[in-house]
C-alpha positions in Angstrom: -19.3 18.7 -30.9 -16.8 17.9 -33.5 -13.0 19.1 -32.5 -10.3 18.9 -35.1 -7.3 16.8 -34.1 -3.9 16.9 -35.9 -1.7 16.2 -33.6 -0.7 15.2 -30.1 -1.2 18.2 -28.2 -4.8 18.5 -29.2 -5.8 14.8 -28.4 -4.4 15.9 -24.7 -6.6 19.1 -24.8 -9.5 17.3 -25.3 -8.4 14.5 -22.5 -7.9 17.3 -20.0 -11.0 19.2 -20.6 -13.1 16.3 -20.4 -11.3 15.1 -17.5 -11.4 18.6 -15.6 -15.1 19.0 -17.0 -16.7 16.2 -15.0 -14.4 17.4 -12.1 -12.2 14.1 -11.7 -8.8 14.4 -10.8 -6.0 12.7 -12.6 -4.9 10.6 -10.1 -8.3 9.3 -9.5 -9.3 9.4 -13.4 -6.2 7.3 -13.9 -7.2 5.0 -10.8 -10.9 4.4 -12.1 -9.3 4.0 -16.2 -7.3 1.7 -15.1 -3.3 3.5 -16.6 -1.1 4.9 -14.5 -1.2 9.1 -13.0 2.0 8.8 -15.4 0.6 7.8 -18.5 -2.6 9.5 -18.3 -0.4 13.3 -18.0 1.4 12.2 -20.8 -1.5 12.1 -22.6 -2.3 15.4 -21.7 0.4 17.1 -22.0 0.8 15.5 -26.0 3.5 13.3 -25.7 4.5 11.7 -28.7 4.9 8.4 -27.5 2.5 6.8 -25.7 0.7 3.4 -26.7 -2.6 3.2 -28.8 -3.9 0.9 -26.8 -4.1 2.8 -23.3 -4.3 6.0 -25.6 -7.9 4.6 -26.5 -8.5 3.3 -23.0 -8.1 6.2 -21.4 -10.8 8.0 -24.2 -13.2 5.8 -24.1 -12.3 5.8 -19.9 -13.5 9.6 -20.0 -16.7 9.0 -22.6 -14.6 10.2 -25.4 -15.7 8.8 -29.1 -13.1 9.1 -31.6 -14.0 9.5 -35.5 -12.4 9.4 -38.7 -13.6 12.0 -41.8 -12.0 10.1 -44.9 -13.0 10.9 -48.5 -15.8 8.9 -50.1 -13.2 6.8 -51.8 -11.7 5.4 -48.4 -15.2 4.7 -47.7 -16.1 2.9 -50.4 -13.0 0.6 -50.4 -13.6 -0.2 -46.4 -16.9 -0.9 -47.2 -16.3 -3.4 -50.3 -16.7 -7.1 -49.4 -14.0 -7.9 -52.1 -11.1 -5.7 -50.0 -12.1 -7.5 -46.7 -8.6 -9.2 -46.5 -4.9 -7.0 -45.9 -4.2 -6.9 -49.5 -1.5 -4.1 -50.9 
C-alpha cells in the first residue's frame, strides 16, 4: 500500500504501526535494529532531527521500503548516462 509522506510525523506513523503491527515492542525493535529505545521513539513521535542514516535503518529494520514519485523529467535526467557525475 502506498502512504503519502510529507513530513516527519507521518514517517513516525508509519514506523509505529508497523512496529505495533508485527507486535514488537520498542525496546526490543530497537534492540534487534540495532539504534537506541531513544532514537527509535523519536522517530515515532516525528522529531525533526534525527539522522538519515539510522532513519533508514530503522525502516528497512521493520520491512519498510521507501519510494520516491518524481515527474518524468527527474526520471529522465537520473536515468541519462551523460548526468552520471554531481554536475550543477
Amino acid at each position: 500500500m502506498k502512504i503519502p509522506i510529507d513530513n516527519a510525523a507521518a514517517i513516525g506513523k508509519v514506523v509505529r504501526a508497523s512496529r505495533k503491527a508485527q507486535k514488537i515492542r520498542q525496546d526490543d525493535a530497537a534492540g534487534s535494529i540495532g539504534v537506541s529505545e531513544n532514537f527509535l521513539g523519536k522517530i515515532e513521535r516525528g522529531s525533526e532531527s534525527v539522522q538519515w542514516g539510522k532513519l533508514f535503518q530503522v525502516l528497512e529494520g521493520l520491512g519498510i521500503r521507501v519510494m520516491v514519485d518524481v515527474p518524468e523529467s527527474v526520471a529522465a535526467y537520473l536515468h541519462d548516462p551523460a548526468n552520471r557525475k554531481d554536475k550543477p
